[in-house]
VOFITI-117811 format. One line per field, with one value per residue (C-alpha): residue in one letter; x, z, y; residue number from 0. Coordinates in steps of 0.001 Angstrom, whole numbers. Layout:
BEGIN
type: (A	...)
x: (X	...)
z: (Z	...)
y: (Y	...)
seq: (NUM	...)
This chain:
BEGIN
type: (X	X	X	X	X	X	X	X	X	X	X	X	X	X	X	X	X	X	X	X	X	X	X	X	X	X	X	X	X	X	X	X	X	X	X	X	X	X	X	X	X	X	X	X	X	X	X	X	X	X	X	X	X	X	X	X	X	X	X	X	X	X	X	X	X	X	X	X	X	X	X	X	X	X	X	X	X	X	X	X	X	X	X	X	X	X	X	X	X	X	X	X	X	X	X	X	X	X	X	X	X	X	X	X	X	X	X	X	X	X	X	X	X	X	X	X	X	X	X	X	X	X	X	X	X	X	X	X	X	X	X	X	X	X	X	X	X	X	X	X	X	X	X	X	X	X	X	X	X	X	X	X	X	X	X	X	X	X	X	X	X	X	X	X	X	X	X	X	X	X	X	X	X	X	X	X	X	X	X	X	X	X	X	X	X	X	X	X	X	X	X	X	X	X	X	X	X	X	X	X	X	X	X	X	X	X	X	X	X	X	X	X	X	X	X	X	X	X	X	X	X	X	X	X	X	X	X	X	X	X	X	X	X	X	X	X	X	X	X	X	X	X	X	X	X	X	X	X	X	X	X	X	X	X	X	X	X	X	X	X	X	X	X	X	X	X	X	X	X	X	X	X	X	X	X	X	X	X	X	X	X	X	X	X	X	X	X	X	X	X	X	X	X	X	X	X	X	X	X	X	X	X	X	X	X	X	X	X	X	X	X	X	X	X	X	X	X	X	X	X	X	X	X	X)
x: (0	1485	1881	3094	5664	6959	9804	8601	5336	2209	-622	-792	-4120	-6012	-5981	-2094	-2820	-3604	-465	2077	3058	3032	1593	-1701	-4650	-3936	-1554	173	-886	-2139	115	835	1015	-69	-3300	-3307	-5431	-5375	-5443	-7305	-8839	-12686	-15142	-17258	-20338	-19541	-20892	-23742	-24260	-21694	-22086	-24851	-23495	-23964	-21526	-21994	-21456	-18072	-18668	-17962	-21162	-23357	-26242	-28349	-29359	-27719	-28398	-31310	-34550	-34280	-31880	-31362	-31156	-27480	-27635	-26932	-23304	-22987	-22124	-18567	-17482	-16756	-16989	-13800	-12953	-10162	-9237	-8256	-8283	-11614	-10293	-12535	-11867	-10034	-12741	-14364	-11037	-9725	-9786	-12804	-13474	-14822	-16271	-14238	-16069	-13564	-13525	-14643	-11662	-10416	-7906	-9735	-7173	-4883	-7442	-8743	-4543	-4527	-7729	-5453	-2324	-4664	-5784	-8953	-11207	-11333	-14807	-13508	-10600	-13291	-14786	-11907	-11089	-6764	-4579	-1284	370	3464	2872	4655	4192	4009	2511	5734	3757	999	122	-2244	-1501	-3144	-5018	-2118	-1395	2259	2329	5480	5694	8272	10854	8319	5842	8670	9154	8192	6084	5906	4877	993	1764	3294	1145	-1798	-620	91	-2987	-4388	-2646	-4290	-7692	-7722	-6235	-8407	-11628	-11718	-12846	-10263	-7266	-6652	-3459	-606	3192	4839	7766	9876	11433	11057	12503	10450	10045	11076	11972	9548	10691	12790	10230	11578	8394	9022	6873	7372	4972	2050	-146	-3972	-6873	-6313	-3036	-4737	-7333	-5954	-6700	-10603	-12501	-14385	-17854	-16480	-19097	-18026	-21242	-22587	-19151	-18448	-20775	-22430	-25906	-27482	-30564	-33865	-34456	-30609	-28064	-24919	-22872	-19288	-17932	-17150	-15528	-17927	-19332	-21334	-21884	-24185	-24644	-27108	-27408	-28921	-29589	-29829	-32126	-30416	-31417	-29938	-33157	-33185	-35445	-34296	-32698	-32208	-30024	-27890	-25950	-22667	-21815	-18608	-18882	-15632	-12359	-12869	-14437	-17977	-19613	-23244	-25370	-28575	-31059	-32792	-35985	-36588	-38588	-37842	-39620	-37285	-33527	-30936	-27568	-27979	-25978	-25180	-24378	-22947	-22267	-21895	-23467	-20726	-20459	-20690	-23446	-25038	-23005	-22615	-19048	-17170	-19287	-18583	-20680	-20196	-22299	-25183	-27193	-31085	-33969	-37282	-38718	-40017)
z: (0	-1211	2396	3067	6348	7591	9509	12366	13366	11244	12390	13309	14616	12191	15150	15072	11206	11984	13869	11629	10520	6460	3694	3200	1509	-1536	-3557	-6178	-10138	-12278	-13552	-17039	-18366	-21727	-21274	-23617	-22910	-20082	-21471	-19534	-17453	-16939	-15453	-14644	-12883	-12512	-9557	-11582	-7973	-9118	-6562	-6868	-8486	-4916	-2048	1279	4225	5634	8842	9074	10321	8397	10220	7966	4760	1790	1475	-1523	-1607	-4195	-4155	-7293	-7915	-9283	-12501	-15174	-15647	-18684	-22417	-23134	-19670	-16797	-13298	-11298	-7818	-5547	-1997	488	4056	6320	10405	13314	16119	16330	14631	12219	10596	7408	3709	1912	-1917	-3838	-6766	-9258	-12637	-15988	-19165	-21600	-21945	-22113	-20020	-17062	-14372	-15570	-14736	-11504	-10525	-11908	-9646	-6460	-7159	-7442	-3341	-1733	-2774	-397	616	1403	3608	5597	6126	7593	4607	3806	1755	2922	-757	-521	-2573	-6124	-6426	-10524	-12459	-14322	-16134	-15965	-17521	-16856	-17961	-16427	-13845	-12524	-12481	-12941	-11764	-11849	-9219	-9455	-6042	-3781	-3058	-265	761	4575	6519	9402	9404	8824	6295	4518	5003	4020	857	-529	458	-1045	-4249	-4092	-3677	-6305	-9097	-8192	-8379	-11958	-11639	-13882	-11977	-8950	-7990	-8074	-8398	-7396	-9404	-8388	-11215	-13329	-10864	-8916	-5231	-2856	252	610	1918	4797	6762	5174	4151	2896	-542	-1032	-4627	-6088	-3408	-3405	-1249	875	1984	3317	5337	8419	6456	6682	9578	11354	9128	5473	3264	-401	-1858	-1936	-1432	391	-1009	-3249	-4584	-2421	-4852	-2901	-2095	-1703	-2214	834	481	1687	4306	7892	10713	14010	16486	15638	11858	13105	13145	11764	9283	10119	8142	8748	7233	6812	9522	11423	12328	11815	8953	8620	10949	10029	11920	9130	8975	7042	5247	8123	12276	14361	13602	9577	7060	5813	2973	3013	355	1313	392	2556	2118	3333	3486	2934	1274	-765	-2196	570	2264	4994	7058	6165	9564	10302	13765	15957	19521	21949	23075	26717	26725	23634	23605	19947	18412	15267	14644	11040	8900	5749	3588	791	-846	-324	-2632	-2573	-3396	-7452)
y: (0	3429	5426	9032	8998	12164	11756	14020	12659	10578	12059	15813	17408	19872	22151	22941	23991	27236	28124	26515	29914	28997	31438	31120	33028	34208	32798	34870	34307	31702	29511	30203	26529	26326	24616	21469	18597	16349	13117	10592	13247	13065	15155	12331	13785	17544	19895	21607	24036	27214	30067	32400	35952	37759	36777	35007	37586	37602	36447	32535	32010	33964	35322	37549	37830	39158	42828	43708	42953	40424	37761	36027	32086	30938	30516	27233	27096	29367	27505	27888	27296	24622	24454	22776	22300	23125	21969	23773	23998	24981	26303	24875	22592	19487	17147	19747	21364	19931	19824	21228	22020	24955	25744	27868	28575	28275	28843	25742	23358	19951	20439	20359	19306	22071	24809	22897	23250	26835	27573	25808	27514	31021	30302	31187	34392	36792	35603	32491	33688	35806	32050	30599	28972	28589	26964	25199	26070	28610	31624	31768	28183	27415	24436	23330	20262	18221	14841	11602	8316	4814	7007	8552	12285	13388	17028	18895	21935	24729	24674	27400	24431	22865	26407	27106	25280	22776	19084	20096	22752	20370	17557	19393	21198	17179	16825	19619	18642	15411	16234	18499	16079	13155	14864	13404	9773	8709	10109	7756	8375	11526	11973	14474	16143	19600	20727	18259	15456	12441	13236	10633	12972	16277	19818	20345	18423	14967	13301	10362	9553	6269	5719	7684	9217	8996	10067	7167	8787	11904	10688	12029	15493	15369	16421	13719	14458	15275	16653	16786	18245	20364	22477	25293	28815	26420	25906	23142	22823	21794	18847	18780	16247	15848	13648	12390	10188	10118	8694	9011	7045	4228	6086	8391	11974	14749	17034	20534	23246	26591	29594	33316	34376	30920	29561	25367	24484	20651	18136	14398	11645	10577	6766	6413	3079	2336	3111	4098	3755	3582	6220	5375	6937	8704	10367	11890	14110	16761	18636	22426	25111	28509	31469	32725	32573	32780	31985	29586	27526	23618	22212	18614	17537	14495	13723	13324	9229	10782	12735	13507	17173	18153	17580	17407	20438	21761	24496	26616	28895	27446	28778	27767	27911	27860	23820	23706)
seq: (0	1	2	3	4	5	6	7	8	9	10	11	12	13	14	15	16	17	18	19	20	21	22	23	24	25	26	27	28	29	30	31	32	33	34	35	36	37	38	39	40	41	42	43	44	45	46	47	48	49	50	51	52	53	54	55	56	57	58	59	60	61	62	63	64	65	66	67	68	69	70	71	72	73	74	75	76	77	78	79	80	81	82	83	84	85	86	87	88	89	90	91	92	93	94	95	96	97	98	99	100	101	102	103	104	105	106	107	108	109	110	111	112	113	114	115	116	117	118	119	120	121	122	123	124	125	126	127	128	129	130	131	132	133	134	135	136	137	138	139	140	141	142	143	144	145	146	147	148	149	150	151	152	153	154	155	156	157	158	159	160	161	162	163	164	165	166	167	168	169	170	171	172	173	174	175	176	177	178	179	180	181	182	183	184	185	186	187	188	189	190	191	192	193	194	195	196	197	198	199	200	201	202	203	204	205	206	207	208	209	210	211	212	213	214	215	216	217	218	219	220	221	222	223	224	225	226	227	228	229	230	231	232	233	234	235	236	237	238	239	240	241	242	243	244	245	246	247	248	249	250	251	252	253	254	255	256	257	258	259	260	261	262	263	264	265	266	267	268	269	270	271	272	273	274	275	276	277	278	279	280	281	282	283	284	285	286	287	288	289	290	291	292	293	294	295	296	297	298	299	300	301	302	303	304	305	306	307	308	309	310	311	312	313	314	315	316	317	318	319	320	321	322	323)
């Protein structure tokens, strides 16, 4: 089995992310890769949720409603362009921080995993660092090359991406990496090049990458409840489709969600495929009520083992309609 071992520890808590003391935020330019086709790279079932055209509020937790009296739907994703995702990292307590994607809307091509590493390498809007969301990825990091073969992603990186960083910097900006290549269903696996040469031995921080790294490798990256769609400021579409995986007690926990104006207009115990100690997948959907186009509040939490306490407790920005 491929495995990821940095020298200085295996497993480091999401909750020391924050004070690692990497770059993060935004993340210099867009690569300027000529953007050929990816062969083997397939979109497979793309997010059709882009964000709506206004913003969510700044606060992480937003608590009113856009301003305007009218607040329009999102709209179809518009012909001659694509929608991609990029990971990056979501703050919170041990539990809820960890890896989550967004939506970044491109122009049409077929080389899809180029633009979904451009849309990395770019880092989070401004809107999304207001949410807490980060990226582990040093600044001035350039896409050197990119190619798939056999579902495996080569992806050369110019020297800046080992720049800086401690042991969860580093882990998560692999990890980050990762995610982002093997959205496409055909991509199942990533190596990592600097400069044109393999890496066996990554950044001053001496990870050892001993083969092609997959999503199985970064595990340790997610928060306890993982949702994967809808992403973060997306579309949730009504009835709406979560799904992801998660590690939790006895594969259960809930899914709330929140109106603009964070009152609870659904609630459902939810039960993932795999209990404690191993990452089960679920795939739901929810309905709601609401009276009109808004931001609201996706909430996933666990009940503590001990007394029911919530836990694990991770939310982010959607955007609610009203049911067709």
């Amino acid at each position: 089995m491929n495995r990821l071992v940095p020298l200085v520890a295996l497993v480091i808590a999401a909750s020391l992310f924050a004070a690692c003391g990497s770059a993060t935020g935004p993340l210099g330019s867009v690569p300027s890769v000529q953007p050929t086709p990816d062969a083997g790279a397939s979109q497979g079932e793309p997010d059709l949720t882009p964000a709506p055209s206004i913003e969510p509020s700044e606060s992480p937790e937003p608590s009113v409603e856009p301003s305007g009296s009218e607040q329009p739907a999102p709209t179809a994703t518009p012909a001659g362009t694509s929608i991609v995702r990029a990971y990056f990292h979501l703050g919170g307590e041990p539990g809820s921080a960890g890896l989550v994607a967004v939506l970044r809307e491109v122009p049409k091509t077929k080389a899809v995993a180029t633009a979904a590493m451009a849309a990395l390498l770019a880092g989070p809007t401004s809107k999304e660092s207001a949410g807490r969301v980060t990226s582990a990825v040093p600044a001035g990091t350039k896409l050197l090359g990119l190619s798939i073969a056999d579902g495996v992603a080569t992806v050369d990186l110019s020297r800046e991406f080992e720049s800086g960083g401690g042991s969860a910097s580093v882990l998560n900006r692999l990890g980050q990496v990762v995610y982002t290549l093997t959205q496409f269903p055909t991509v199942k696996l990533v190596r990592l090049e600097v400069e044109g040469e393999p890496v066996t031995v990554f950044s001053s921080e001496g990870v050892v990458i001993d083969g092609p790294l997959s999503r199985k490798t970064h595990e340790s990256l997610l928060p306890a409840i993982f949702v994967d769609r809808p992403v973060w400021g997306a579309a949730l579409g009504n009835p709406g489709r979560i799904s992801g995986n998660a590690d939790v007690f006895e594969a259960t926990f809930r899914i709330t969600l929140l109106d603009g104006r964070r009152r609870q207009i659904a609630d459902e115990r939810v039960m993932a495929t795999c209990g404690t100690g191993c990452r089960g997948t679920f795939d739901v959907t929810i309905e709601y009520d609401v009276a009109k186009a808004q931001w609201g509040t996706l909430r996933v939490w666990d009940g503590s083992a001990k007394d029911g306490s919530p836990e694990n407790v991770r939310e982010y920005p959607v955007w609610l309609t009203p049911a067709s």
